[in-house]
N, CA, C and O atoms as CSV, one atom per row, in Angstrom:
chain,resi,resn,atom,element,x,y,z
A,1,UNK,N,N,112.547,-42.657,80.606
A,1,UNK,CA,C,111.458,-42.431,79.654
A,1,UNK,C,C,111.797,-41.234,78.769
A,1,UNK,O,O,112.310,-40.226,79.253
A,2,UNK,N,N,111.547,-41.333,77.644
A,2,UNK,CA,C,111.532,-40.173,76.503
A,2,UNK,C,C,110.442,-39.674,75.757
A,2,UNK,O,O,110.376,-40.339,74.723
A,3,UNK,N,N,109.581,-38.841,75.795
A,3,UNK,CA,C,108.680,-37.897,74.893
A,3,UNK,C,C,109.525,-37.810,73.383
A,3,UNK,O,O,110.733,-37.585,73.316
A,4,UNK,N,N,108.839,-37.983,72.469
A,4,UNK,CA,C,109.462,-37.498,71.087
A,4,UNK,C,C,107.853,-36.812,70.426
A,4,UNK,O,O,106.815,-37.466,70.519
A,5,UNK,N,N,107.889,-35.771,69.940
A,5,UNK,CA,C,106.379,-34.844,69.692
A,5,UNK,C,C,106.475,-35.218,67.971
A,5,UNK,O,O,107.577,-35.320,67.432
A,6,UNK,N,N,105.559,-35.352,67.425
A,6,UNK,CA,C,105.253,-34.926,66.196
A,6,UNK,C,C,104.780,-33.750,65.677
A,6,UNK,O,O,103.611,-33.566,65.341
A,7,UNK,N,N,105.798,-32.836,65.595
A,7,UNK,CA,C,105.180,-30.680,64.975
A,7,UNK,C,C,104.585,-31.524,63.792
A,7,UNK,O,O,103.473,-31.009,63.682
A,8,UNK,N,N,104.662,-32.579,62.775
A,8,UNK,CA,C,104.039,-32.521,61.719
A,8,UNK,C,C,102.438,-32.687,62.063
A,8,UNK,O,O,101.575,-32.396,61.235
A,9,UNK,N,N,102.150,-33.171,63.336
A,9,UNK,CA,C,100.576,-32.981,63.062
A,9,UNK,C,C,99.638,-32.287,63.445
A,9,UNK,O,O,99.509,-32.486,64.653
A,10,UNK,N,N,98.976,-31.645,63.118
A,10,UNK,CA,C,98.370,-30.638,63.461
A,10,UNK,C,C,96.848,-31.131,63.487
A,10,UNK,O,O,96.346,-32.089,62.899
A,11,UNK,N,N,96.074,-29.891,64.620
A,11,UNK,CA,C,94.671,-30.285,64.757
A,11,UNK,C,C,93.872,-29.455,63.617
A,11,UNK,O,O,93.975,-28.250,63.389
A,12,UNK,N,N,93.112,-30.329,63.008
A,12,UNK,CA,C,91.720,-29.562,61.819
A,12,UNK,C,C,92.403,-30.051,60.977
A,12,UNK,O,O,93.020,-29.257,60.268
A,13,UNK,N,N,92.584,-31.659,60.691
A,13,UNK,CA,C,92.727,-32.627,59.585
A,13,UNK,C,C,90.974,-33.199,59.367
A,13,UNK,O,O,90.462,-33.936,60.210
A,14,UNK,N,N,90.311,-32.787,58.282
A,14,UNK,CA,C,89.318,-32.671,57.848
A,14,UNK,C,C,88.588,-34.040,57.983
A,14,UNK,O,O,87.395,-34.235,58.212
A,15,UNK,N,N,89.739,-35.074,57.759
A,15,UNK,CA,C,89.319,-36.169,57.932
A,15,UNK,C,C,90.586,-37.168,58.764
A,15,UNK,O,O,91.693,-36.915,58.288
A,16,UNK,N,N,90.633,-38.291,59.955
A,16,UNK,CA,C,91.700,-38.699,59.991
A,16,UNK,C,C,93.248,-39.183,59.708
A,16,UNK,O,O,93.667,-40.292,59.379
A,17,UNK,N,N,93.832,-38.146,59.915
A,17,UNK,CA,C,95.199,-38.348,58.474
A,17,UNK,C,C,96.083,-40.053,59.273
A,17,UNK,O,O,96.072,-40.563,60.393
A,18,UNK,N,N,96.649,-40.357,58.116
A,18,UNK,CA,C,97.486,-41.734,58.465
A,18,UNK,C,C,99.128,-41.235,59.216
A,18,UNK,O,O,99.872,-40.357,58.778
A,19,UNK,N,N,99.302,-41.897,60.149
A,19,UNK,CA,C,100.487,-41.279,61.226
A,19,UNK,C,C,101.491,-42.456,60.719
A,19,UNK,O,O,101.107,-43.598,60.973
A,20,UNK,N,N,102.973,-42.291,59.897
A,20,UNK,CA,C,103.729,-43.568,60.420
A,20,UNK,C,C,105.183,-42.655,60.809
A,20,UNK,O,O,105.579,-41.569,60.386
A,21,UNK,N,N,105.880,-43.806,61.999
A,21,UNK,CA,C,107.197,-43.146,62.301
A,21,UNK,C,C,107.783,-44.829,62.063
A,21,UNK,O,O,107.453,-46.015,62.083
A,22,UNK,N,N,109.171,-43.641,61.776
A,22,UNK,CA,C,110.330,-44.056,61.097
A,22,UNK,C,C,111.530,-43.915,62.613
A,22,UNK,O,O,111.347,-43.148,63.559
A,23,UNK,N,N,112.871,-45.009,62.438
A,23,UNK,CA,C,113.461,-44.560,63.075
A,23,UNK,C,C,115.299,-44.726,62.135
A,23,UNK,O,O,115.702,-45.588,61.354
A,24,UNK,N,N,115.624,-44.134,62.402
A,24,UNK,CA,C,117.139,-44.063,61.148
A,24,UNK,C,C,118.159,-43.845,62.148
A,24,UNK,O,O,118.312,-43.025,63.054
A,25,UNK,N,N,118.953,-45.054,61.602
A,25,UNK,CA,C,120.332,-45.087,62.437
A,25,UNK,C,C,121.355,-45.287,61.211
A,25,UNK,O,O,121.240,-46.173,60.364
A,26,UNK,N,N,122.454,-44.244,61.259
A,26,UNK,CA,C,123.569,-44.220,59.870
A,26,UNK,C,C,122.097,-44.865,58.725
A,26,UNK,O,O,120.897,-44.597,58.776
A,27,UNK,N,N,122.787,-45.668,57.893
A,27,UNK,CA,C,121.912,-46.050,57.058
A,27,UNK,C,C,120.988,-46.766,56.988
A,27,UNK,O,O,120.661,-47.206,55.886
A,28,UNK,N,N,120.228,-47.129,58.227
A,28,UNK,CA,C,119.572,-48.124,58.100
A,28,UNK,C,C,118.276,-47.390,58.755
A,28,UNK,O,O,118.331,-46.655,59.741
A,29,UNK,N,N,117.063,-47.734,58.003
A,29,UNK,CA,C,115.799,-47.049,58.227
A,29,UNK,C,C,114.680,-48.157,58.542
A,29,UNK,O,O,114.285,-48.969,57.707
A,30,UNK,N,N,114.283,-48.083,59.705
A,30,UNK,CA,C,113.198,-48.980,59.957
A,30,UNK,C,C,111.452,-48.224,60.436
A,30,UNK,O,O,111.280,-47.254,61.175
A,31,UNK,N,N,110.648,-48.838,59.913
A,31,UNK,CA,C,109.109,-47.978,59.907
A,31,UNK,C,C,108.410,-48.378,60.826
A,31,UNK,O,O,107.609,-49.237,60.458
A,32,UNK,N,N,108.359,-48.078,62.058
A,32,UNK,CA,C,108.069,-48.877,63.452
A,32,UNK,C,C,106.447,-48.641,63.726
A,32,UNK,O,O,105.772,-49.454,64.358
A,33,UNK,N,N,105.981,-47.560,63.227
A,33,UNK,CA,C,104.885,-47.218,63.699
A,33,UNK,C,C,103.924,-47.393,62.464
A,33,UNK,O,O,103.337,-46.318,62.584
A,34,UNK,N,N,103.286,-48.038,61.254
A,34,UNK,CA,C,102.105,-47.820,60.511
A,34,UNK,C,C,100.861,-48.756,60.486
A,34,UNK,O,O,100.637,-49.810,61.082
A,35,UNK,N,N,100.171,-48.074,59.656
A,35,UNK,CA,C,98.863,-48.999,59.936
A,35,UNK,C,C,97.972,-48.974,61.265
A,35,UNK,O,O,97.031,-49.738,61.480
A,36,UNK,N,N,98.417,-47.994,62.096
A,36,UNK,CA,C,97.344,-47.936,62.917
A,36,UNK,C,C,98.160,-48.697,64.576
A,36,UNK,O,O,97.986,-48.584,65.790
A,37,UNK,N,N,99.151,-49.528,63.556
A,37,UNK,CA,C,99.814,-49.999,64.674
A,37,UNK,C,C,101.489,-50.197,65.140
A,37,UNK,O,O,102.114,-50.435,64.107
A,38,UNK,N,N,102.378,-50.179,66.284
A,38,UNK,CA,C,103.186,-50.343,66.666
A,38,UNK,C,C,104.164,-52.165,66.140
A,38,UNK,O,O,103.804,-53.301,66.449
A,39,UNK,N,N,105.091,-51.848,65.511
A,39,UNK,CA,C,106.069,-53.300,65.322
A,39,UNK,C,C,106.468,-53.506,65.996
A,39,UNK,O,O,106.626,-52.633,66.849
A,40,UNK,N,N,106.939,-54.713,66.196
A,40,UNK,CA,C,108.252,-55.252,66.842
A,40,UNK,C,C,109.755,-54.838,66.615
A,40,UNK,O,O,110.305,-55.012,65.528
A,41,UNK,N,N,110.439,-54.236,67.788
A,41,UNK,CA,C,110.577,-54.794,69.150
A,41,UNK,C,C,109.818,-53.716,70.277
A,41,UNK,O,O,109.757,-53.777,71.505
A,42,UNK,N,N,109.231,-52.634,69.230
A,42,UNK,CA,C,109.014,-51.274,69.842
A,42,UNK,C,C,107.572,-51.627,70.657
A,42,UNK,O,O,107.374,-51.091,71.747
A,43,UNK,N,N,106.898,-52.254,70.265
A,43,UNK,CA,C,105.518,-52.677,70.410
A,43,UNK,C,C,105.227,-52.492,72.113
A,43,UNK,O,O,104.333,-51.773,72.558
A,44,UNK,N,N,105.884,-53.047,72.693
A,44,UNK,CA,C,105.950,-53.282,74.140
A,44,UNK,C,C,107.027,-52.195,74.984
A,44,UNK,O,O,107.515,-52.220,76.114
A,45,UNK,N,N,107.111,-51.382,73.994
A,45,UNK,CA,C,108.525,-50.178,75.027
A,45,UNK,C,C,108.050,-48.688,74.734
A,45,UNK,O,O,108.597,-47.668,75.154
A,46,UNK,N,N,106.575,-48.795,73.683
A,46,UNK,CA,C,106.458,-46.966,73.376
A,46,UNK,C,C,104.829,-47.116,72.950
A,46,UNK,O,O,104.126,-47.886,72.295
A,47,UNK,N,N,104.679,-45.804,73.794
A,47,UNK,CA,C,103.239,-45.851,73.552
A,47,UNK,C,C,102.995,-44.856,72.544
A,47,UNK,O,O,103.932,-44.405,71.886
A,48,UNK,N,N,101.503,-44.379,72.329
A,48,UNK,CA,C,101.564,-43.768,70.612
A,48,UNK,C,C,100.468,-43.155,70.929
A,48,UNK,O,O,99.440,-43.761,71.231
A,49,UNK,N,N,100.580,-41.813,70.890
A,49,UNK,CA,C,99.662,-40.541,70.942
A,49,UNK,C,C,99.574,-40.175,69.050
A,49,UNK,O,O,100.398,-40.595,68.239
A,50,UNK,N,N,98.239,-39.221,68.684
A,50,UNK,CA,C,98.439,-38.404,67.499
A,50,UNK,C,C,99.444,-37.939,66.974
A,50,UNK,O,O,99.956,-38.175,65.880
A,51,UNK,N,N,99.941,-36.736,68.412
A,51,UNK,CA,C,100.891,-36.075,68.255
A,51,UNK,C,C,102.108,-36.460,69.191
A,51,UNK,O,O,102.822,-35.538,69.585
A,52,UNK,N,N,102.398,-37.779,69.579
A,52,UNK,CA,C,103.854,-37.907,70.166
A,52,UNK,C,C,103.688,-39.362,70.151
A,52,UNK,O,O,102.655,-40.001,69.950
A,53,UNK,N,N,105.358,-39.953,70.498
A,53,UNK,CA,C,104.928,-40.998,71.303
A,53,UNK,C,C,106.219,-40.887,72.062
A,53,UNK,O,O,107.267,-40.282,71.835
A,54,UNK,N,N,105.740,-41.794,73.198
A,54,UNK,CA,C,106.311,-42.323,74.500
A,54,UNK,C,C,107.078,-43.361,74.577
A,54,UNK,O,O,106.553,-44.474,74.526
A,55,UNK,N,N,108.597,-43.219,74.727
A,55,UNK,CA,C,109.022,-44.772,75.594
A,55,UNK,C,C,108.953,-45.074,77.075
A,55,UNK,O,O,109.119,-44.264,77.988
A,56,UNK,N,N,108.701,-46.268,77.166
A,56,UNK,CA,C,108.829,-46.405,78.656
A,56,UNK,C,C,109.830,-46.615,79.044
A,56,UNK,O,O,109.972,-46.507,80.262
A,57,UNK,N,N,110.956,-46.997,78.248
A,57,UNK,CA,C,112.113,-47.236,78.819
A,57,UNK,C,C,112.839,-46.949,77.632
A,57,UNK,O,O,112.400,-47.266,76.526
A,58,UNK,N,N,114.165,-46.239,77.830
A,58,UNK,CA,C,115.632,-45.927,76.710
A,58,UNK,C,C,116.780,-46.768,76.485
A,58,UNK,O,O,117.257,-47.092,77.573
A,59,UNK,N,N,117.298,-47.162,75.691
A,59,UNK,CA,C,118.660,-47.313,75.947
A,59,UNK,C,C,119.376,-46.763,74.896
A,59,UNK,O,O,118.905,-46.273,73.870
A,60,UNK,N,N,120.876,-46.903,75.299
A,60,UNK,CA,C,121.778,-46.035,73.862
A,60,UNK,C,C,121.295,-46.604,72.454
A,60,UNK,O,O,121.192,-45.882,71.463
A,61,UNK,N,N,120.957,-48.213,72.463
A,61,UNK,CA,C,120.480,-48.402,71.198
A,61,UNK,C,C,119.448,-47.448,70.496
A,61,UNK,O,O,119.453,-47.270,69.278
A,62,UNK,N,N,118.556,-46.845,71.363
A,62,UNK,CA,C,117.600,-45.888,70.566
A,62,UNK,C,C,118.435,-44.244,70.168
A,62,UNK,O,O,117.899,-43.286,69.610
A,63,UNK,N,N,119.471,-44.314,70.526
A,63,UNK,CA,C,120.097,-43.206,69.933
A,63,UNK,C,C,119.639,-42.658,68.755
A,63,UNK,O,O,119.276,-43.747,68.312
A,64,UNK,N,N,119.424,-42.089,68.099
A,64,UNK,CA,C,118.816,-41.734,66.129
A,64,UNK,C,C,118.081,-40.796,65.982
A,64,UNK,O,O,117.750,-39.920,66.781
A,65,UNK,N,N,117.836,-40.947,65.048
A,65,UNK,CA,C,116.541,-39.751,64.149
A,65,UNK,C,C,115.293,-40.696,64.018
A,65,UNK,O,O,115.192,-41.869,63.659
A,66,UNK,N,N,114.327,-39.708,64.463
A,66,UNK,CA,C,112.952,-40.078,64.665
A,66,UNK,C,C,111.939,-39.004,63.773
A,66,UNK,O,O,111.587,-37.839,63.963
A,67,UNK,N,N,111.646,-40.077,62.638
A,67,UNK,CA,C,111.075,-39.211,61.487
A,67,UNK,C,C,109.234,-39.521,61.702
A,67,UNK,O,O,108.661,-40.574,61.425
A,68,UNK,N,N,108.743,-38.539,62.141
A,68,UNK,CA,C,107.199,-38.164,61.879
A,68,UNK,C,C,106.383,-38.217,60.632
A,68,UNK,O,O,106.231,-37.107,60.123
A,69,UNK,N,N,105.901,-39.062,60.096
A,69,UNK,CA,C,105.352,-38.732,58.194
A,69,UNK,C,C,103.975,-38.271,59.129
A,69,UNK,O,O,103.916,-38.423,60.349
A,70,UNK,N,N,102.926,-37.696,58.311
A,70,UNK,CA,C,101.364,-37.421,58.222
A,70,UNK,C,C,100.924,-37.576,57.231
A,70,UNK,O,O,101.268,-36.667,56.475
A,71,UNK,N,N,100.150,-38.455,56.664
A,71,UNK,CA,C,99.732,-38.452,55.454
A,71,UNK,C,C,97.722,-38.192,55.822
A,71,UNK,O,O,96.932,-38.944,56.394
A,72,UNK,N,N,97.497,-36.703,55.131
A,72,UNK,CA,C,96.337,-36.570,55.273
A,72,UNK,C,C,95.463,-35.382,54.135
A,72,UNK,O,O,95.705,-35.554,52.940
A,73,UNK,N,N,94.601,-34.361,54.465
A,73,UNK,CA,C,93.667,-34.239,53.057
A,73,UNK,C,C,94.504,-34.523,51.595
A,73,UNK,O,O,95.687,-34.270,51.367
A,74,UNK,N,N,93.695,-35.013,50.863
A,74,UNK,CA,C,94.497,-34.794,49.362
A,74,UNK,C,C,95.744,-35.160,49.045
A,74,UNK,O,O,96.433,-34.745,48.113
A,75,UNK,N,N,96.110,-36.288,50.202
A,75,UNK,CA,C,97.846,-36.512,49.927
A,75,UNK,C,C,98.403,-35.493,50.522
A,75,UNK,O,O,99.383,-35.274,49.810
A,76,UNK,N,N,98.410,-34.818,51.270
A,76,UNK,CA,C,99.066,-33.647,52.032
A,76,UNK,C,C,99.860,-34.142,52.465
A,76,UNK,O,O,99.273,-34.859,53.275
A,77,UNK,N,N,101.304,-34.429,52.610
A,77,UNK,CA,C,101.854,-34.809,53.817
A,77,UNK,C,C,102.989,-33.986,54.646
A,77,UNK,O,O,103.688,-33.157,54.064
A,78,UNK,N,N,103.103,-34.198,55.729
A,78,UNK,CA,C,103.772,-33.207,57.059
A,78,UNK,C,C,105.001,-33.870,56.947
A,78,UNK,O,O,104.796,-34.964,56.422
A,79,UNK,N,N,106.111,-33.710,57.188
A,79,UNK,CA,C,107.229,-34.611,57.889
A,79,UNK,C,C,108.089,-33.965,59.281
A,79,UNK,O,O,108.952,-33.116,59.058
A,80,UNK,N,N,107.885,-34.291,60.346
A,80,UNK,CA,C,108.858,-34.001,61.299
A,80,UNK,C,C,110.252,-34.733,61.623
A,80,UNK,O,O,110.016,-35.892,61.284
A,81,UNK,N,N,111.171,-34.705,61.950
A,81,UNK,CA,C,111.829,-35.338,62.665
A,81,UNK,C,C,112.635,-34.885,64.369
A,81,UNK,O,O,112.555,-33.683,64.621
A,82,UNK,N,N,113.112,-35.468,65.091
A,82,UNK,CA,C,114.144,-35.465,66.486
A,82,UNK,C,C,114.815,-36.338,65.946
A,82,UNK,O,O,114.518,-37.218,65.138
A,83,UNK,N,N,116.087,-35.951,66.612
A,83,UNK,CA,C,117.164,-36.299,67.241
A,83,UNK,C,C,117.492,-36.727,68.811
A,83,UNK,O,O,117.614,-35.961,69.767
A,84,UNK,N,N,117.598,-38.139,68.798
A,84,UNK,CA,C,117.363,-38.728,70.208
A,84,UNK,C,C,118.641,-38.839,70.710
A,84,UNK,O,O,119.184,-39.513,69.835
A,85,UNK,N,N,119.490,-38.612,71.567
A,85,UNK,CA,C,120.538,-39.174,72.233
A,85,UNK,C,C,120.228,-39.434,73.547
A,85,UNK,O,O,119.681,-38.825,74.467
A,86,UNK,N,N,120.763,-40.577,73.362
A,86,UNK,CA,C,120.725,-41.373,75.232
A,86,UNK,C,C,122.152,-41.447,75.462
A,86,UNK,O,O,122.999,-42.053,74.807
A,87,UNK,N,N,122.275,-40.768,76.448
A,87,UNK,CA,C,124.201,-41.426,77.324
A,87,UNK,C,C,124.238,-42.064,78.011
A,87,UNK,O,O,125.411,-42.287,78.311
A,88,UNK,N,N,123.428,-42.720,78.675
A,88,UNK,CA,C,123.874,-43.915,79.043
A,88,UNK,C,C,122.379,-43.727,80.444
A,88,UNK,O,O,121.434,-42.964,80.246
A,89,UNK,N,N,122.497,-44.486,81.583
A,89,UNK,CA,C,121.648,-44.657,82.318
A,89,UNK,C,C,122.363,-43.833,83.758
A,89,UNK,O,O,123.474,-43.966,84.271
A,90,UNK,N,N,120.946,-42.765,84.198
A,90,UNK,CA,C,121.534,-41.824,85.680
A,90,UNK,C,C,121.110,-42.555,86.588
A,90,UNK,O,O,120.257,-43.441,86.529
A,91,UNK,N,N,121.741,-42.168,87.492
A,91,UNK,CA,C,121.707,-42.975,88.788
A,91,UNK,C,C,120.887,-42.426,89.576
A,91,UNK,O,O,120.847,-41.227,89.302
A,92,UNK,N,N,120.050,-42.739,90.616
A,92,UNK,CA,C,118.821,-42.082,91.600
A,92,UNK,C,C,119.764,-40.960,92.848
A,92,UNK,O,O,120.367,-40.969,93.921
A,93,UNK,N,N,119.527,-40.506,92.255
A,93,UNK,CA,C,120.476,-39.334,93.903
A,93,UNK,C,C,120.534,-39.767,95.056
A,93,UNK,O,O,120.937,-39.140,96.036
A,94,UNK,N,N,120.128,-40.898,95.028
A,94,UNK,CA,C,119.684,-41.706,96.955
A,94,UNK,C,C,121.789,-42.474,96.515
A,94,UNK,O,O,122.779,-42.374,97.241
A,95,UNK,N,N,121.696,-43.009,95.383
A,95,UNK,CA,C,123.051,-43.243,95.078
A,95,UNK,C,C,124.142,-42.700,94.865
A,95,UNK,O,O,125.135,-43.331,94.504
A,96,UNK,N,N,124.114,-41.458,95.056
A,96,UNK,CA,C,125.355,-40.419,94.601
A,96,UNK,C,C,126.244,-40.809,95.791
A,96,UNK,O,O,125.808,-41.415,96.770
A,97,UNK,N,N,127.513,-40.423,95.642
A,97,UNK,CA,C,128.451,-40.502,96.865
A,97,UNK,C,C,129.012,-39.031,96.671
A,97,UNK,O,O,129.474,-38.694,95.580
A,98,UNK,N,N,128.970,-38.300,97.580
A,98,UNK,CA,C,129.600,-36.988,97.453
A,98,UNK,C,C,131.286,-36.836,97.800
A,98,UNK,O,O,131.759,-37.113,98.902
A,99,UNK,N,N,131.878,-36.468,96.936
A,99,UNK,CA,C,133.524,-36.701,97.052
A,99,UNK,C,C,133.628,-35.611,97.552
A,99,UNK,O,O,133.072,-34.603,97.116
A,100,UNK,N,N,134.616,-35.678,98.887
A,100,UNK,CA,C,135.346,-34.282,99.777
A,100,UNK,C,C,136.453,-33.694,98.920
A,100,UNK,O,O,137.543,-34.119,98.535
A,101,UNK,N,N,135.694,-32.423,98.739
A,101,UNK,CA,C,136.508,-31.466,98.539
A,101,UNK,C,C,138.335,-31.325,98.992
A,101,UNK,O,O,138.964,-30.304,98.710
């Protein structure tokens, strides 16, 4: 699981500001989060707070930049972004094998 926070939003938006995230890999930019709601394929793998959202599960494909917009009073808008790297999947410590020294 991965936390990614949005610093762009802040509390004492006068009126509900509009939240969309973006996710950018090399050149290719996809807008996963607007309108109130989650796209496809993300729909079913990340949940969506104000200020963050949640995957329930990673893989290296989500590697990227994770861009935060806020659009709120007067056209105001915030932009955050992260930087996600996944290396690959850890193993439960019940699985480790300890190599002799």
């Amino acid at each position: 699981a991965a936390d990614i926070p949005c610093a762009a939003y802040q509390l004492g938006w006068s009126s509900p500001p509009r939240i969309e995230w973006k996710f950018q890999k090399g050149s290719s930019l996809v807008l996963f989060y607007y309108g109130g709601q989650l796209t496809e394929p993300y729909k079913d793998r990340i949940r969506f707070f104000p200020h963050s959202i949640s995957f329930l599960k990673v893989t290296r494909a989500d590697t990227g930049k994770y861009i935060c917009e806020v659009v709120g009073d007067g056209s105001k808008i915030a932009k955050s972004e992260v930087n996600l790297i996944v290396q690959g999947a850890s193993m439960p410590p019940s699985r480790l094998i300890p190599i002799p020294a």
